[in-house]
N, C-alpha and C positions, 0 to 999 in steps of 0.2 A: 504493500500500500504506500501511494507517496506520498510528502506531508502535504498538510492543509496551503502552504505555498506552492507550490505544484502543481497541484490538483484541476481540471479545467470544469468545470461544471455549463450545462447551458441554463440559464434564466429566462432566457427569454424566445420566442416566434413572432416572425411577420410571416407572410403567406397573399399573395394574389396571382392567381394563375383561373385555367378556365374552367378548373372544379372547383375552388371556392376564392372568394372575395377577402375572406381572412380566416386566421386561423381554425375559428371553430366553425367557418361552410366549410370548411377545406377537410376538418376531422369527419363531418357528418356525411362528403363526399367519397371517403374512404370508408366507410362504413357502410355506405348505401353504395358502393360501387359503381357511382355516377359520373359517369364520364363526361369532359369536355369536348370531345371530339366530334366534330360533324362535317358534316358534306362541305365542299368549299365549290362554292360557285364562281365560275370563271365566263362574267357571260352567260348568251343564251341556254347554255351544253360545256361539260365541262371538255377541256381543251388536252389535248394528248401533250402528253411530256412535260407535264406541269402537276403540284402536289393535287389531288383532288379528298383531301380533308386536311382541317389544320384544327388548331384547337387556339383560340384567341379569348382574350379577355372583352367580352363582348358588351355595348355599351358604358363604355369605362370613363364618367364624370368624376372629376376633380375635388369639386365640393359635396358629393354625395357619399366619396371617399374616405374624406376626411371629418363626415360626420359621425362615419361607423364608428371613427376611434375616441367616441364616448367614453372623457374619464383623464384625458389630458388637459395640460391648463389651458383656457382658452388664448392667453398670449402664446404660448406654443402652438395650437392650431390656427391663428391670426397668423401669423409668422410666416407659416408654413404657405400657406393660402396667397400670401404674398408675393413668396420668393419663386415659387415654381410656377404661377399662375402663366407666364408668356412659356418655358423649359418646355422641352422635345417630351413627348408621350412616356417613353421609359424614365426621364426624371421623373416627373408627375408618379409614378407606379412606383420607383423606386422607395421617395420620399414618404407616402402611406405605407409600406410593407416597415419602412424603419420606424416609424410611429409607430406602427403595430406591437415591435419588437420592443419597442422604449416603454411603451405603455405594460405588454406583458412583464418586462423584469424589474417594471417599479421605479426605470429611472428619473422618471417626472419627480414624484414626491420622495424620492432615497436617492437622489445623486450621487456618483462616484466622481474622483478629482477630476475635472476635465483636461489635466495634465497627463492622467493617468488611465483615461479613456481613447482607444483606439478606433480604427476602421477601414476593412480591409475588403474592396471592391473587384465580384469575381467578374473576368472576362478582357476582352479586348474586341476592337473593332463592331463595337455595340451599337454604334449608331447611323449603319447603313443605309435605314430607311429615311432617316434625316436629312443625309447628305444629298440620297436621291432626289428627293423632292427639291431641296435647295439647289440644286443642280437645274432644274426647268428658270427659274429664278433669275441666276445668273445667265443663261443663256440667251433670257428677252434683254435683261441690263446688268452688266457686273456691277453698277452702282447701286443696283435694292438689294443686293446680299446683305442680309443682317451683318450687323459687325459681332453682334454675340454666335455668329459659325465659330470665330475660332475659337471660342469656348466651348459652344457647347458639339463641336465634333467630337473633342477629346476624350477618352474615356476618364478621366480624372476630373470633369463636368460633377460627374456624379460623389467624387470623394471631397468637393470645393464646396460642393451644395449642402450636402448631408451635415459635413463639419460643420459649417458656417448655421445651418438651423438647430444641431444639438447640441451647438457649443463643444466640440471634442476638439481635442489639443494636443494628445500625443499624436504617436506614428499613423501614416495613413497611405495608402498608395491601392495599385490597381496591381492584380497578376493576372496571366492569360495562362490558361491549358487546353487551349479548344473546349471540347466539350466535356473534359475533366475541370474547367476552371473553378466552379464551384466547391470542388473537396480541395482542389489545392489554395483557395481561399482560409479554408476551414483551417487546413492544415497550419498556413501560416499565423492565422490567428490565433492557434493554442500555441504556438512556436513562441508569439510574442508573450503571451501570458507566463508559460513555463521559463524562460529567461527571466522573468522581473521589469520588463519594459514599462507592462500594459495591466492592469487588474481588470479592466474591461473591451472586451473588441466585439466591436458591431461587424459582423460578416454578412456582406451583402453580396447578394446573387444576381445581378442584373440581369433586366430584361434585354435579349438581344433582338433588335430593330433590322429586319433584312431586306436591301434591298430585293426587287424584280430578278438582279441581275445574280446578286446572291445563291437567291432561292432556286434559281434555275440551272445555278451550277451543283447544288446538289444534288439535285435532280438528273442532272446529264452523267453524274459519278455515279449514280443508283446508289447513293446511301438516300435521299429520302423516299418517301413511294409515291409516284408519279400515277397517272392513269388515264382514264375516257369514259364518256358516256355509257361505257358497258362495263363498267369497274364496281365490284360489290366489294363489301367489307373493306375493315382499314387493315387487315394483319394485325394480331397481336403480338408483341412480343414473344418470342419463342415456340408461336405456333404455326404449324406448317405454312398456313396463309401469308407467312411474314413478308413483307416483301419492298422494305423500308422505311425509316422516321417519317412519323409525323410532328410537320413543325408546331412548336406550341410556344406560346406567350405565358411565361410565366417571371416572376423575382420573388426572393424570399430571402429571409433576415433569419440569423443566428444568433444572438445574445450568448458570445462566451466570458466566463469570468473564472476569475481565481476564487478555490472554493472560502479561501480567508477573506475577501472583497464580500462574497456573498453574502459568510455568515456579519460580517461586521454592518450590513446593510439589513439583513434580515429578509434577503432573498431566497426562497426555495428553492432546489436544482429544481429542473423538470428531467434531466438525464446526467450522466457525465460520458465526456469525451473522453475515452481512456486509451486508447492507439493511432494509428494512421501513420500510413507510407505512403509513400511518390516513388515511382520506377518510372524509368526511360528502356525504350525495347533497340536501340541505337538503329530506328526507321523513320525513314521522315514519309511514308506514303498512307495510305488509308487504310493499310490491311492489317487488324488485328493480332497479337500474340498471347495463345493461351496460356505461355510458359511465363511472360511477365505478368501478366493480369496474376495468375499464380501466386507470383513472388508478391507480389503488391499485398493481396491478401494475407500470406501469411507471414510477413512482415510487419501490419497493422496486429495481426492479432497475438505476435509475440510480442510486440511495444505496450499492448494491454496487461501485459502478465496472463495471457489466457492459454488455450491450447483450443483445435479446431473443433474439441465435442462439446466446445462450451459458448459457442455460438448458436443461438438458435433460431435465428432468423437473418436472413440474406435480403435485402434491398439492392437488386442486381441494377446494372446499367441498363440491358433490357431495352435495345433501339426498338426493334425490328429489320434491322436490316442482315437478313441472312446469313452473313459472314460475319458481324459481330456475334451474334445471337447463339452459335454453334461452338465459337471459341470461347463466349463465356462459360457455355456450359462444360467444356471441356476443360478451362479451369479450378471452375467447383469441384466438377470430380477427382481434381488433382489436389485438392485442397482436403476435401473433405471425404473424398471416396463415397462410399454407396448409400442413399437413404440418409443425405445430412440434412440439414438444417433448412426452415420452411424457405419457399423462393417464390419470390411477388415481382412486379415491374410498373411503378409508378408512373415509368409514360404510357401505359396504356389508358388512365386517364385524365393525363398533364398534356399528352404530347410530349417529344422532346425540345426543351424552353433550353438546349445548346447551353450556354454561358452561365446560366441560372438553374441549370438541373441536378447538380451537386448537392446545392442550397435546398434545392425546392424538395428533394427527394429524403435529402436530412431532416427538414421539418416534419415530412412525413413517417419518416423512422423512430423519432425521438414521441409524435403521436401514438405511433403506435407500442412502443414503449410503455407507455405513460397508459397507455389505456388498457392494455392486455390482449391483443386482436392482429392480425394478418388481411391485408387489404385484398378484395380479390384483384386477379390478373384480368380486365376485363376482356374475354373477345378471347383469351386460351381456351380451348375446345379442345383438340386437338395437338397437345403438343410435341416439340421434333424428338425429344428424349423422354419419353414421360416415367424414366426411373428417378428423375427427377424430383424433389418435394414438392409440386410445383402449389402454391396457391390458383386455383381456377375461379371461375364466376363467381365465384361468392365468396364471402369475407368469414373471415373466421376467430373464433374465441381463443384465444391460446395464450398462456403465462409465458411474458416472457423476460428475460433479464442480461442478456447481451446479444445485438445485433450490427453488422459488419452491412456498409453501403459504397457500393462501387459505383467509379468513374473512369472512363478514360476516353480520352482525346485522338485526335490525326495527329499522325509525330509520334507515335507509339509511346503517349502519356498515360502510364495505370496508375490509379490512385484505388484506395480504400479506406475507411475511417470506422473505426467502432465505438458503440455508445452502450454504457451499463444502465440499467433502469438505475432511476432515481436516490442517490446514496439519500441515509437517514440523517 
């Protein structure tokens, strides 16, 4: 056991993606198995080689937003209402998920030093769809280019913003892992806590903004699932149908602290962070490695103090994309051998939210933690190894007290991170 300065604890969740608005639609969407996913309309008929379902944060107001988070001080949500009201759409989303997360761990009325409060924003190249649009713009007049582009292109927009409305004063910066960026967020934010930096780090999962041009080159790689008019179902994760991500809008907040910050504030853990690893597969191409995904794992879960029969639930990465989806499982079994531990895939009803799925998928783990339950895998029927544990359609009751959730990126970035239910 480490000591109480050591120790990473999470206090707090934000949460908005296209199953729930905040934390607790977001638990009742895992529980009811209600997916965000639906048809994407392209036009009259949907259009061949292009995603035909996404999962987006649909009707998403600003001040509607910031009324859910009932229970902040109204100069804080004044504040808020202010500085983001003109900010790109993933500011806006960002800014509510961190109030979310400020309001869950009590920092409004229990402040920690703002010296000694951090913020550590996952992703890169977040604001694609921004720049698209601003690009029509400058193209009629380079003189109505906002002068706030060069701010707010930058992925550090969002650590300028955040800081400046919750008042945080330590360390803060952005790291990119593709679509690992969200655990290697995590990861750096108990990095900061365990050194003595930081007692508090807001880990935020941003939402990634794509453009046109983006999303169609995923599409042309077949990692996302593309389709036509005669296309059924979306592929779930791991089941035969698979047949690529679907893109999702999501961001989500971490609240990690030092377990001595906590108890001195009289915060409750909701989990503790007690491992995670980052491996590099030495590829920089799109194709999977089941032997690093492996090491990644059981690296996180020897930094826990654990051993792999002591993991009992898996929060896998879980695209859909075929050739991910085979190598993970081929992983697990490398990890865990036969009949291990249960296995769920939370983009099946997030979407994969890329930059933000680390984040979003933690929040979901550290839920299910917290509540004693397995989310189902929606849209598994049918799946490619079904010696697998696999969670299916329906959600399930299960005790449980340490769970292991993967990430990993193009560049052959594996991450893992695992969380103990709730020390006393």
């Amino acid at each position: 056991m480490s000591p109480a300065s050591l120790r990473t604890w999470v206090t707090g969740l934000g949460v908005l993606c296209a199953a729930g608005r905040d934390p607790a639609g977001f638990t009742g969407a895992l529980r009811a198995g209600h997916s965000g996913i639906t048809r994407r309309e392209t036009g009259a008929s949907h259009e061949a080689g292009w995603p035909d379902r996404s999962a987006v944060i649909d009707g998403f107001a600003l001040a509607d937003a910031l009324a859910g988070c009932e229970g902040l001080s109204a100069t804080l949500l004044d504040s808020a209402r202010r500085s983001v009201a003109r900010s790109p759409y993933n500011i806006q989303v960002a800014t509510v998920a961190a109030l979310q997360g400020w309001l869950s761990a009590a920092l409004d009325e229990s402040p920690a030093p703002p010296a000694r409060t951090g913020l550590v924003v996952a992703g890169s190249n977040l604001n694609g769809g921004y720049a698209w649009r601003q690009r029509q713009r400058f193209e009629r007049d380079p003189a109505y280019l906002p002068p706030t582009f060069a701010l707010h292109y930058q992925d550090t927009d969002h650590v300028g913003t955040l800081s400046q409305l919750l008042g945080i004063r330590g360390e803060g910066f952005t790291v990119g892992g593709a679509s690992a960026s969200g655990n290697v967020a995590i990861i750096q934010g108990a990095r900061l806590i365990e050194c003595g930096a930081l007692d508090v780090c807001l880990v935020v999962g941003a939402l990634t903004e794509l453009s046109p041009m983006e999303l169609r080159s995923y599409c042309n790689l077949r990692a996302a699932a593309a389709g036509d008019a005669a296309t059924t179902g979306f592929g779930a994760p791991f089941d035969t149908g698979h047949r690529g991500f679907v893109p999702g809008e999501g961001c989500a907040v971490l609240v990690l602290e030092s377990e001595a910050s906590a108890r001195r504030r009289g915060a409750p853990p909701l989990a503790e962070l007690s491992g995670y690893a980052q491996r590099l597969d030495a590829n920089r191409l799109a194709d999977p490695s089941a032997d690093g995904e492996a090491d990644a794992m059981e690296a996180a879960i020897e930094r826990a103090g654990l051993s792999p029969a002591d993991i009992d639930y898996v929060n896998a990465h879980g695209t859909g994309a075929p050739l991910g989806d085979v190598a993970e499982l081929q992983a697990l079994r490398k990890v865990f051998g036969s009949r291990g531990p249960w296995v769920n895939a939370t983009k099946a009803l997030t979407g994969h939210c890329l930059s933000a799925a680390g984040v979003v998928e933690a929040v979901a783990t550290v839920i299910q933690l917290r509540d004693s339950f397995v989310h189902a895998t929606v849209g598994l029927t049918s799946p490619v190894d079904a010696s697998h544990r696999f969670v299916g359609p329906t959600a399930k009751g299960v005790p449980l007290r340490h769970a292991l959730s993967n990430s990993f990126g193009f560049g052959g970035i594996s991450t893992s991170v695992v969380f103990g239910a709730a020390p006393a």
